[in-house]
C-alpha positions as CSV (number, residue, x, y, z in Angstrom):
1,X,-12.7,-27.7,-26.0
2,X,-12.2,-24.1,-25.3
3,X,-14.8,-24.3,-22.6
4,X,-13.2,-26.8,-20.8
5,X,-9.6,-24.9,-20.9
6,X,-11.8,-21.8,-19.8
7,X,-13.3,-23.8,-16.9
8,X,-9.5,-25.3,-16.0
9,X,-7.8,-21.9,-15.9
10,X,-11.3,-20.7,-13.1
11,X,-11.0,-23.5,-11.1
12,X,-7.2,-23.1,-11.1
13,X,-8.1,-19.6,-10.0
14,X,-10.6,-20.8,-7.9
15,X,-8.7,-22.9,-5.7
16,X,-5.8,-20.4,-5.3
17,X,-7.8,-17.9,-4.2
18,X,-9.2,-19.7,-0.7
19,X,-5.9,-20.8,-0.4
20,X,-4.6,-16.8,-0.4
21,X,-7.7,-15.7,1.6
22,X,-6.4,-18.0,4.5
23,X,-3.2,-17.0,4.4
24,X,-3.9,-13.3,4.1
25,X,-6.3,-13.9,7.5
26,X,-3.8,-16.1,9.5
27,X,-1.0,-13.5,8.8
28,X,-3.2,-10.4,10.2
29,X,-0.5,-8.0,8.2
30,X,-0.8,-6.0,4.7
31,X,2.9,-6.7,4.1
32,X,3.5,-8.4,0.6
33,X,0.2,-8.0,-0.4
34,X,-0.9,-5.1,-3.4
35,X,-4.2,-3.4,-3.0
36,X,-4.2,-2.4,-6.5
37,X,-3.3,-6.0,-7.7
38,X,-6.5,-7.3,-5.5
39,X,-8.5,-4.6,-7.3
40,X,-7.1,-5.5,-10.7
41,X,-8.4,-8.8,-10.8
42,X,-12.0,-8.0,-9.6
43,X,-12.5,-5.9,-12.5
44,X,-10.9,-8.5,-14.5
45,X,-13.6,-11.1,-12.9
46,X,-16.3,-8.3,-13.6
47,X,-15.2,-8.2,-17.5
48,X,-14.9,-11.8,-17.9
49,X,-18.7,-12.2,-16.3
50,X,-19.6,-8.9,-18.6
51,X,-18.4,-10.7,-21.9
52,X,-20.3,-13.8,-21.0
53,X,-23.3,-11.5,-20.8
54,X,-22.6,-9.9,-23.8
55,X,-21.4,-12.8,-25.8
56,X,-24.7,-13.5,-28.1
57,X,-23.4,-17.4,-28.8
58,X,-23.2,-17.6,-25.2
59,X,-26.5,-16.5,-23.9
60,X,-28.0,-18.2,-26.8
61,X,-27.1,-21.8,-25.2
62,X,-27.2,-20.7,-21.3
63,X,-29.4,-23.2,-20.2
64,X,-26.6,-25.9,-21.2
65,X,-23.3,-23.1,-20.3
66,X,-24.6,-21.1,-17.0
67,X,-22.3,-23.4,-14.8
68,X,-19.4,-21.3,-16.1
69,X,-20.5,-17.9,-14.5
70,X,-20.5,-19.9,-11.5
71,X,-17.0,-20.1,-11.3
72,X,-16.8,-16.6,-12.1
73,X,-18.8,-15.2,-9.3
74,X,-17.1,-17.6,-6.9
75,X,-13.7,-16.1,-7.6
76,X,-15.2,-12.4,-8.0
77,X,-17.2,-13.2,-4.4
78,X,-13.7,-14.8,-3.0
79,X,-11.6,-11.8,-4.6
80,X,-13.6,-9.3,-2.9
81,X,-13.4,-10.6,0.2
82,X,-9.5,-10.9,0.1
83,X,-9.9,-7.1,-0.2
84,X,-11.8,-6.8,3.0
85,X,-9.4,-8.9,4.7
86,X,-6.4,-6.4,3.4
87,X,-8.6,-3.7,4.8
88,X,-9.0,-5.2,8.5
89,X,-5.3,-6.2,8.3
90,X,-4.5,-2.6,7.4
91,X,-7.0,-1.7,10.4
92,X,-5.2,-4.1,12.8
93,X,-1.5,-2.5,11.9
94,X,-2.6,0.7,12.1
95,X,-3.7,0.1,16.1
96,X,-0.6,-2.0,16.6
97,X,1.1,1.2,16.0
């Protein structure tokens, strides 16, 4: 059971962060949007992949449980490219300027 609420809260995660990443492209502008909170939650992604690693039960039954990391690299990979959109929307205010 606590897999599944693990997998719910990722794929809640998972579909938000698309959802952000479009917005964050269509609006070309840093305005509202925190660097460090971007940055926050990659290395909170990066520790939650870490402990799966780490976590001897885990690994023990990865054949059955590796579908779990993959929601974890899909929000790490979607995560970090929400960071380089905030850097080409920083790039494209700074030449508006």
């Amino acid at each position: 059971m606590a897999e599944l609420l693990e997998i719910l809260m990722i794929v809640s995660f998972g579909v938000s962060w698309p959802i952000n990443l479009r917005k964050l492209i269509k609006a070309k502008s840093t305005k509202g949007v925190s660097l460090a909170f971007y940055f926050l939650v990659f290395f909170g992604y990066c520790a939650g992949i870490a402990s799966k690693f780490i976590n001897e039960s885990y690994m023990a039954n990865f054949a059955s449980k590796w579908y779990v990391l993959v929601f974890y690299f899909f929000n790490l990979i979607v995560v970090g490219l929400n960071i380089i959109v905030y850097f080409r929307n920083k790039s494209i205010e700074e030449k508006a300027k």
